[in-house]
Structure formats: structure tokens, C-alpha cells
C-alpha positions as CSV (number, residue, x, y, z in Angstrom):
1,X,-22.7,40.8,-104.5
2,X,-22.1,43.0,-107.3
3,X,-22.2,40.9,-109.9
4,X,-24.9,38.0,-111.4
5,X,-25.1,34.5,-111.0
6,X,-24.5,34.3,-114.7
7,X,-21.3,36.7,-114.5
8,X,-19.9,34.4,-111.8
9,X,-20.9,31.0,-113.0
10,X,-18.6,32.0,-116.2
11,X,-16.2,33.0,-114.4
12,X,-15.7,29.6,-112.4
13,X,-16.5,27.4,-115.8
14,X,-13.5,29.8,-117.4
15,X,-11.2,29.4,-114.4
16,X,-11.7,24.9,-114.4
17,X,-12.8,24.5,-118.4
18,X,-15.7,22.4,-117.7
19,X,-19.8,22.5,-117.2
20,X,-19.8,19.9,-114.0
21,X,-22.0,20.7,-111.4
22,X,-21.0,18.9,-108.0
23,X,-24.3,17.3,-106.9
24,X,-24.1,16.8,-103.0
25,X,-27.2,14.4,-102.0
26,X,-25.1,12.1,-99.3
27,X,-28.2,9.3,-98.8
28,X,-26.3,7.5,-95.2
29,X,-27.6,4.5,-96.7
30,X,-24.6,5.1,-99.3
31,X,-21.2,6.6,-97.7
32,X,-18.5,4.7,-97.9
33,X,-16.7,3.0,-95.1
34,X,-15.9,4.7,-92.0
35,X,-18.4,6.9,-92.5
36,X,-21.6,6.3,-89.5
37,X,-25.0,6.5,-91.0
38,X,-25.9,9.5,-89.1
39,X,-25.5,13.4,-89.2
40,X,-22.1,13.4,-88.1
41,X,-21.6,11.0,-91.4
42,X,-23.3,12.5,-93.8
43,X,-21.7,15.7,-92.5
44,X,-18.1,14.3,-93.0
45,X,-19.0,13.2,-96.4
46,X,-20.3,15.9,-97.6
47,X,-17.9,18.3,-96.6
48,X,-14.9,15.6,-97.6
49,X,-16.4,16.0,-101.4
50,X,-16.2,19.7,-101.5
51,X,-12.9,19.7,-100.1
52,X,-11.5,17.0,-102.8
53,X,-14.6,17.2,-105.7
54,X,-15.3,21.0,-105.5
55,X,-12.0,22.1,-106.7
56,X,-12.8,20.2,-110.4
57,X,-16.3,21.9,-110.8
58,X,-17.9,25.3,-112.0
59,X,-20.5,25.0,-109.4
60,X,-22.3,22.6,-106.6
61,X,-25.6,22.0,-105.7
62,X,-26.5,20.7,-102.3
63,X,-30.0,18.9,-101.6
64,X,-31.2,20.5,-99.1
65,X,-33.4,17.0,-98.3
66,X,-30.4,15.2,-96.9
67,X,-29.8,18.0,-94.1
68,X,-33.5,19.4,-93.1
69,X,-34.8,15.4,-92.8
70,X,-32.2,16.0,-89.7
71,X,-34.0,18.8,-88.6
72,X,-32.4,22.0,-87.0
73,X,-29.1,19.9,-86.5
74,X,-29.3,19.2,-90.0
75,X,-29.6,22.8,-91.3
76,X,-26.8,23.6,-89.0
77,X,-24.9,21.0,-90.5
78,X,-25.8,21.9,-93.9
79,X,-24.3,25.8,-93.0
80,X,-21.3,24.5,-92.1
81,X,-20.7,22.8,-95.1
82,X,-21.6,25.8,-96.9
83,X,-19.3,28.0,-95.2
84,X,-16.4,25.6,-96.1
85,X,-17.1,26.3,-99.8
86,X,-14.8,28.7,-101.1
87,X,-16.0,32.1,-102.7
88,X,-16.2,31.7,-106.2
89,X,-17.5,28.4,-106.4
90,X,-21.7,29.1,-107.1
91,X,-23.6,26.9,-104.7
92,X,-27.1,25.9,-106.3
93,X,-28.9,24.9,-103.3
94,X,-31.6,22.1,-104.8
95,X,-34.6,22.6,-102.4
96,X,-37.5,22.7,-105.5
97,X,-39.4,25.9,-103.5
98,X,-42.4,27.6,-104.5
99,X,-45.3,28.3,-103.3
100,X,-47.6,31.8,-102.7
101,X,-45.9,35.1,-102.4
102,X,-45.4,35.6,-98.8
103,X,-44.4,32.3,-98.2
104,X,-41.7,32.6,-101.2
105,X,-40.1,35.7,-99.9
106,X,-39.5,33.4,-96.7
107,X,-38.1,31.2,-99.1
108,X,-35.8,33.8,-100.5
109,X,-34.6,34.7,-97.1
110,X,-33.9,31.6,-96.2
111,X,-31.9,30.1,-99.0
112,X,-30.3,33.7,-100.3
113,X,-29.2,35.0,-97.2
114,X,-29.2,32.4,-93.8
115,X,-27.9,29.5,-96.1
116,X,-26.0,31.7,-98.7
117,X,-27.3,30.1,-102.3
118,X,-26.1,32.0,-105.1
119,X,-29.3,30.1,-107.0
120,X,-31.6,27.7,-106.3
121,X,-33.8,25.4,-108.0
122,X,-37.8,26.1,-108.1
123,X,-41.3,24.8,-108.7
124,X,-43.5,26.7,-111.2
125,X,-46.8,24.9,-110.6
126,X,-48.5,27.4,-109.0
127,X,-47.4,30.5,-111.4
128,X,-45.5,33.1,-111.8
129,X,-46.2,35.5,-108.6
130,X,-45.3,32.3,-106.4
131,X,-41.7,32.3,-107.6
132,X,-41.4,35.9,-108.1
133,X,-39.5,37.0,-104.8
134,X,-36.7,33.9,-106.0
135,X,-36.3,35.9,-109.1
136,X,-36.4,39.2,-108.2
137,X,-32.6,39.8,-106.9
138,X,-30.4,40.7,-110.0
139,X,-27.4,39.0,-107.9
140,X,-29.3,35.7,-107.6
141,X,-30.7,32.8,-109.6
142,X,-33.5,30.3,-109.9
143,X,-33.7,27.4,-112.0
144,X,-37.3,26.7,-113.1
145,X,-37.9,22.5,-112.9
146,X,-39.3,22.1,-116.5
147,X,-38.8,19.0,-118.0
148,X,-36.8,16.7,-115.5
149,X,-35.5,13.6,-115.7
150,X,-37.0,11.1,-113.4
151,X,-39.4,8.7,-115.0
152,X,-42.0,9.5,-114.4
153,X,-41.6,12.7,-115.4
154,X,-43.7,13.0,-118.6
155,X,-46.8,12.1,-116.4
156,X,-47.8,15.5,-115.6
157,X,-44.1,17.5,-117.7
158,X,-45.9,16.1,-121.2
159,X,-49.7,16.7,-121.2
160,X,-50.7,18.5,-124.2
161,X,-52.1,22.1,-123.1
162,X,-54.3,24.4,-125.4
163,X,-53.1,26.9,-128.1
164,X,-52.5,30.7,-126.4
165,X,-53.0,33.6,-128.1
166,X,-51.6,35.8,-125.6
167,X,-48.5,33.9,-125.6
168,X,-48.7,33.5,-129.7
169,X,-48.1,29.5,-128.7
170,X,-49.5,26.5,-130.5
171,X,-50.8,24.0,-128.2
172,X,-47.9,22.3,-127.2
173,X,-46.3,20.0,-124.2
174,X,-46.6,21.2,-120.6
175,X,-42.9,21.6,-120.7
176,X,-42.6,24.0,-123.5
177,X,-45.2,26.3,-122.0
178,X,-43.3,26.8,-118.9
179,X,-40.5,27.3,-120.5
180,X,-42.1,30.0,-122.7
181,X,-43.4,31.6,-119.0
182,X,-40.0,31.5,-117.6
183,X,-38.6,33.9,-120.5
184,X,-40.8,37.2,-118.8
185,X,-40.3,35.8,-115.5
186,X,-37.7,38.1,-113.4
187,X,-36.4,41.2,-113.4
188,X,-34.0,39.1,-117.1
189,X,-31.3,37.2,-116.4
190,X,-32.2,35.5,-112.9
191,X,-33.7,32.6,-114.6
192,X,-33.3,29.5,-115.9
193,X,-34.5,26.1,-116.2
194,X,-34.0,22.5,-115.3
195,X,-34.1,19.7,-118.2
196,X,-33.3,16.3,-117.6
197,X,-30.2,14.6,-119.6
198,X,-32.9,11.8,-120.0
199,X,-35.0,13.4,-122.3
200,X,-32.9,14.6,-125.0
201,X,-35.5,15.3,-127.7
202,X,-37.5,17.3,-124.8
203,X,-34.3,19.2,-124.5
204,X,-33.9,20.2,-128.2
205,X,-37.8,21.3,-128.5
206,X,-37.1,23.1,-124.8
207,X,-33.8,25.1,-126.3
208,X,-35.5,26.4,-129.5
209,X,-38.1,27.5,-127.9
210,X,-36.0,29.3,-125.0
211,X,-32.7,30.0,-126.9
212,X,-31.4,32.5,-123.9
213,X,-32.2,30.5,-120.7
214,X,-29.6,28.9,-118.7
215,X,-30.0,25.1,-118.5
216,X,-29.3,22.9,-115.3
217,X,-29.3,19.2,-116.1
218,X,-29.6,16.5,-114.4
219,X,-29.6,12.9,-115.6
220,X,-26.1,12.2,-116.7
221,X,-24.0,9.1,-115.2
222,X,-26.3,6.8,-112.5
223,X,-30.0,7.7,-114.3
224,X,-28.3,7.1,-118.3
225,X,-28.8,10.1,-119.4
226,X,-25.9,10.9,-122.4
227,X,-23.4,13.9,-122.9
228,X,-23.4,14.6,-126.4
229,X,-26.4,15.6,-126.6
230,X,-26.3,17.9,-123.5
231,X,-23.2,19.6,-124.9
232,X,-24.8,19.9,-128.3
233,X,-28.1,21.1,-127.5
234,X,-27.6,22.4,-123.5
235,X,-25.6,25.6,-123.8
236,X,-27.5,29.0,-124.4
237,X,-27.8,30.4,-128.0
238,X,-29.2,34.0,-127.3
239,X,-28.6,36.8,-124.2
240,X,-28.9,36.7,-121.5
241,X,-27.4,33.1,-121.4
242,X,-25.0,32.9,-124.1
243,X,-23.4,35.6,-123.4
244,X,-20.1,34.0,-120.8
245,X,-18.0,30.8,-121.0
246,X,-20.4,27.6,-121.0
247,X,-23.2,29.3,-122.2
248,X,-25.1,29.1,-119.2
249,X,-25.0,25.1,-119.3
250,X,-24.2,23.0,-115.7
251,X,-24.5,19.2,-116.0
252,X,-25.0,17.9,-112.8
253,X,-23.3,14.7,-111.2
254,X,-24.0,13.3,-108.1
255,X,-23.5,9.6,-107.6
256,X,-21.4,9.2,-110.5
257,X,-18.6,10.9,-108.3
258,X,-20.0,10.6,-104.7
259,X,-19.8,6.6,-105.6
260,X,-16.3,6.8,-106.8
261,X,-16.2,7.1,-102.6
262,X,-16.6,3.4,-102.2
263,X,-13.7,1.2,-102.3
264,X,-13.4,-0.5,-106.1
265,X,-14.2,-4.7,-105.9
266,X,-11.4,-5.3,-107.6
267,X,-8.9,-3.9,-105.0
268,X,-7.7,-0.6,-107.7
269,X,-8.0,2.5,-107.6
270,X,-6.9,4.7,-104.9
271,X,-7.0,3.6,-101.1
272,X,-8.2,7.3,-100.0
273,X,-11.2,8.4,-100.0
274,X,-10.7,11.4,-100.7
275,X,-8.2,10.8,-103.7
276,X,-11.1,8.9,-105.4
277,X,-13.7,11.6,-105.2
278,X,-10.8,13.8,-106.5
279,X,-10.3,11.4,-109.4
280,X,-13.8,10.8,-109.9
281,X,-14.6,14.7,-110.4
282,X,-11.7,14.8,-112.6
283,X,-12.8,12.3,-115.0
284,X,-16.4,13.8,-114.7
285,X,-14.7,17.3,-115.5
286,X,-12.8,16.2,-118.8
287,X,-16.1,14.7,-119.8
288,X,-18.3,17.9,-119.5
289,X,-15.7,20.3,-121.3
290,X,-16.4,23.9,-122.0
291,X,-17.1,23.9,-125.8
292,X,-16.5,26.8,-128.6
């Protein structure tokens, strides 16, 4: 690739006019009728919702979870849906790595090049140097988790850590001070950060104080996380982030359109499946528009 991640994710949010990111996390306890609980299933599934959702988004994010818990057939089953993604559609692969440097560059090799993630979403607990070889290829991407939007996330994503001079940083939430890390992280402009739709006053304090980071968020639709505050606050205000259409921003969905596969109580809607994960990621889309 001779491009970035950032280059190419505007070009996609340019080419459908919206910020939705496809989340693909097919839990067999979930599909829809017809659909076995089993790897074949969830293989079906998932590669029915980029086929009729992915067409509607600037970019998808797989959990890599769903597949590996299948083991070897899983991640086989996971590169076949992968391959079935069309090129220029970014594929965020969600796997939450980190760890210490030679086991991250494993990492790299595993998600950059055998399952072909333009980005991928990382773990900063144990520093900089673990994530380092998931940040170091200008053509790729690594969202840092930083303030996410599970409940229980202010448990640890909150504590109060001391003042640091080196930094020039007052002592501040947990959150801010990774965000402040991720800025020198990278080679510029292979990093960004995840920050929960649930959390929108996090999210304000997390964008001043990282103006050019991209954002990934999460939180919207089944957690109750809103959208006017993601599309006021998410998008980039400063390089490298700010500097293509969308700003850097991707709001991810998951259930809110993988549900749409289930047949509606009342009898309406459409009868295929695939025509309501296509409607679904439609009405997702319009929601998540590209703003000025």
C-alpha cells in the first residue's frame, strides 16, 4: 500500500458520505433464522452483512473473538470473509493486542499481513514499546483503547494519576494521560484512539487534549450512547487527523444493524435478510453523516 490508513479511510467516507463503521461481532447465540449456531453460521452471517451492510459504510471492523474462539477453523473462516471485502473498504480488525515487543511484532504480522487489517485496535497498558511494532508502518493504523464505553469502564479508564512534568500535564484522569502518550507514539499519523459514545464529557476532555488523533467510537445504538455529541465533538480538529473527509471520525455499529437481521414482531419490514441488513446500514448511514 502506498497510501495511509488516514488517506484511504477519507477516501471511502468521501465516496458513501457517512462516518459508519460496520461492526461484525456475529455472537451464534444471535443470528437470525436459518442461520445454525456454529462456524458455518456465523460464517454465513457474517459474510451476508458485508455483502449487503458493507456497501453503506466507510469502513468495518471484525472481532476477531467470534472467529479465533473456533480455533484454526475459525481464523480460516475469518480470512475468507476478509477476502470477500472489497478493496477500498478499510477493515479495522478489533482484536485489543498488546503486549512486549517481540510478541507485538507477531501481532503485526499476523493482523497486517496473514489477515490483511488496514488498522487494528490496541491495548496501551503496558506502554509505549509494547505497541510500537502496530504503529510503526506508515501504511497502517492502530486505535489506542482509551476511554471505552463498557461500564465498567471508569474502574481503572478514570483513576486520578499524578501531575508530570515531563509531559507538562496536571494530574488528570487515566484516560487523558494516554491519550497525551498516544500523540508521540508512531512514526505520526498511524495512531488513534478509541472513546466510547457513552462517555460524552470524557470525549470532550479526551479531544481537547488530542485535537489531531483519529477517534473510533463505539457505544452508539444497543449500549445508548448518543450521536450529536459524537458528530460534534468526535471528528479531528488539528493534522494529522483533520486533514480528509470525516475528520478521522468512525462511529461504530454493530447490533444496531446485525439485529435488523431478525425478522420484525410485527410482520414489516422486509422478508430478506439480507434486504434488512441493507436497510438497516442505510438508516445507520444517514444517521452518521459526514459533517462540514
Amino acid at each position: 500500500m502506498t497510501s495511509t490508513y488516514l488517506e484511504r479511510l477519507a477516501a471511502r467516507t468521501a465516496a458513501v458520505g457517512t462516518v459508519l463503521c460496520l461492526g461484525v461481532d456475529p455472537d451464534p447465540a444471535a443470528l437470525p433464522p436459518g442461520f445454525p449456531a456454529d462456524l458455518a453460521g456465523i460464517e454465513r452471517f457474517a459474510t451476508l452483512l458485508v455483502e449487503a451492510a458493507g456497501p453503506h459504510a466507510a469502513a468495518i471492523k471484525p472481532n476477531l473473538a467470534f472467529f479465533e474462539s473456533h480455533g484454526s477453523a475459525g481464523l480460516a473462516a475469518l480470512e475468507r470473509v476478509r477476502a470477500r471485502i472489497p478493496a477500498g473498504l478499510p477493515v479495522v480488525i478489533d482484536a485489543k493486542r498488546g503486549d512486549i515487543g517481540t510478541t507485538s511484532v507477531q501481532h503485526a504480522v499476523a493482523l497486517f499481513d496473514v489477515l490483511g487489517a488496514d488498522a487494528v485496535t490496541v491495548s496501551p497498558y503496558l506502554g509505549g514499546s509494547a505497541i510500537a511494532p502496530l504503529l510503526a508502518r506508515p501504511d497502517r493504523f492502530a486505535y489506542v483503547l482509551c476511554r471505552t464505553s463498557n461500564p465498567d469502564a471508569a474502574e481503572l479508564q478514570n483513576l486520578t494519576v499524578a501531575a508530570d512534568p515531563v509531559l507538562d500535564a496536571p494530574a488528570e484522569a487515566l484516560h487523558l494521560r494516554v491519550a497525551r502518550h498516544a500523540i508521540a507514539w508512531g512514526p505520526g499519523g498511524t495512531v488513534g484512539l478509541v472513546v466510547g459514545a457513552t462517555a460524552p464529557a470524557e470525549l470532550r476532555a479526551i479531544r481537547a487534549v488530542a485535537p489531531g488523533l483519529a477517534f473510533l467510537v463505539p457505544g452508539v445504538g444497543a449500549q445508548g450512547g448518543e450521536i450529536e455529541p459524537v458528530l460534534r465533538e468526535g471528528p479531528a480538529t488539528a493534522a494529522p487527523g483533520s486533514s480528509g473527509t470525516g475528520r478521522g471520525l468512525l462511529v461504530n455499529v454493530s447490533r444496531g444493524i446485525s439485529g435488523a437481521a431478525r425478522p420484525d414482531a410485527d410482520g414489516t419490514g422486509p422478508h430478506d435478510v439480507g434486504e434488512r441488513l441493507a436497510e438497516a446500514a442505510r438508516d445507520w448511514a444517514s444517521r452518521l453523516p459526514v459533517l462540514p
